[in-house]
C-alpha positions in Angstrom: -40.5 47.3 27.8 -39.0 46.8 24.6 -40.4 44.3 22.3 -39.1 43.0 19.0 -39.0 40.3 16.4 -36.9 37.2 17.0 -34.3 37.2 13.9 -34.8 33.2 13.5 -38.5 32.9 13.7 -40.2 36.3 13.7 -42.5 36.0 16.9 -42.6 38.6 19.0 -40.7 38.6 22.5 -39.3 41.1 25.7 -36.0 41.6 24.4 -33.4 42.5 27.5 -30.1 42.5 26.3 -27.5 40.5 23.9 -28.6 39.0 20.6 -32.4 39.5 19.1 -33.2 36.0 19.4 -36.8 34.6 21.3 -35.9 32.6 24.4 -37.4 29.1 22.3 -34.9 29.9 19.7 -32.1 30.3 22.6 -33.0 26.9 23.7 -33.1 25.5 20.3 -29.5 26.9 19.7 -28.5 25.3 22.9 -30.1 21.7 22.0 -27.8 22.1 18.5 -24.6 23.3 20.5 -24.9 20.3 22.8 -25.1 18.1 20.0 -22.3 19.2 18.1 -20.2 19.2 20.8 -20.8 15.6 21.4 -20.5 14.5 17.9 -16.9 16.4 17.5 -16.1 14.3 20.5 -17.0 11.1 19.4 -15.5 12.0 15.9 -12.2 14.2 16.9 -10.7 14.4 13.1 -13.3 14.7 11.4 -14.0 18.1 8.9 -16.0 20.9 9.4 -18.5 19.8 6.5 -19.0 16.2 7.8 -20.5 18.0 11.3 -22.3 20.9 9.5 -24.6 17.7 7.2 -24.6 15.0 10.3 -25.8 17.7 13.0 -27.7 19.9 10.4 -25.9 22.8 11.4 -24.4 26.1 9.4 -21.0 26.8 9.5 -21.4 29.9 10.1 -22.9 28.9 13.2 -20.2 26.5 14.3 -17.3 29.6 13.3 -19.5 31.4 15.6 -19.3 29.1 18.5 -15.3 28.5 17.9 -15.1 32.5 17.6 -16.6 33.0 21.0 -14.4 30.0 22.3 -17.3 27.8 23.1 -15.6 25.0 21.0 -12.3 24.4 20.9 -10.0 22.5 18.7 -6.9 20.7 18.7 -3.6 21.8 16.7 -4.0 18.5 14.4 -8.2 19.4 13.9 -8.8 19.6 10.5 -11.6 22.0 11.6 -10.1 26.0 11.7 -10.9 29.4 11.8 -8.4 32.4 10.8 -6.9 35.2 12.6 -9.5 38.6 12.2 -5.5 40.2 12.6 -2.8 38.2 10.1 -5.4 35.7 9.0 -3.1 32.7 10.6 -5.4 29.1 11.4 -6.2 28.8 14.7 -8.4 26.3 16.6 -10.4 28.6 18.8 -10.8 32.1 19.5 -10.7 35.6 17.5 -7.2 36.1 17.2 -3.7 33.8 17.8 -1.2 33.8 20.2 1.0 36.1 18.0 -1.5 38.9 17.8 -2.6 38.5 21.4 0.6 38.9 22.8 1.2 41.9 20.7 -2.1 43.8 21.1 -1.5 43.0 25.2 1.7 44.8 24.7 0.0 47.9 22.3 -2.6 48.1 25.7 -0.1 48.1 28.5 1.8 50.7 26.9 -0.7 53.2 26.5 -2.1 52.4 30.3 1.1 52.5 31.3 1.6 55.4 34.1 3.4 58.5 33.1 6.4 59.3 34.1 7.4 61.9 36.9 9.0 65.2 35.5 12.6 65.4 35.9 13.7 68.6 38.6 16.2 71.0 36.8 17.8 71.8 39.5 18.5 69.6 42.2 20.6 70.9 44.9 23.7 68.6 46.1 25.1 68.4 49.5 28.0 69.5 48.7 27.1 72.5 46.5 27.9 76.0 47.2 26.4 78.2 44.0 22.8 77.8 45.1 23.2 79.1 49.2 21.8 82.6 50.3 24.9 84.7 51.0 25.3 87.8 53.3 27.8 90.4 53.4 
């Protein structure tokens, strides 16, 4: 059993697996999530700051939720994160389009299956040097 201290409040809880957080906190985070996601829909244009103060949130916490592509923004949002690659604006995510496509390449090419070797010598139909010969 592995118990530890919940990094928002401190109490002590069975921590399993992902983030050190107490399952009242997990809810809490949920309760705020749901919120903001209903207040950037009622207010589509609206910045970053304007949520963060009307939804008492951080914005590290909302970054957070638009890194792990929880929340998702449109191309005209004023609300943005950058690219952890070229440091482009992008609306959701960890990385854009660009950088995707080029890391997707990077990985195929070095699962890619290696080639078979080439035979030196490959004997033709039609070729006489390489048959046994008797006198």
């Amino acid at each position: 059993m592995n118990v530890t201290n919940c990094r928002k409040c401190g109490r002590l809880f069975n921590h399993i697996s992902g983030p050190c957080v107490c399952p009242a906190c997990k809810e809490r985070a949920e309760k705020k999530f749901q919120e903001v996601k209903e207040y950037i829909r009622a207010h589509t244009n609206c910045p970053m700051a304007e949520v963060c103060e009307e939804c008492d949130v951080e914005p590290k916490q909302i970054q957070q939720w638009i890194r792990e592509e929880r929340l998702q923004f449109a191309e005209d949002s004023p609300i943005k994160v950058t690219c952890e690659n070229c440091g482009a604006s992008i609306g959701s995510g960890r990385f854009c389009a660009k950088c995707k496509n080029e890391m997707a390449k990077t990985f195929s090419g070095a699962i890619r299956k290696p080639e078979a070797p080439k035979k030196e010598h490959e004997v033709k139909p039609g070729d006489n040097k390489n048959k046994m010969r008797f006198l």
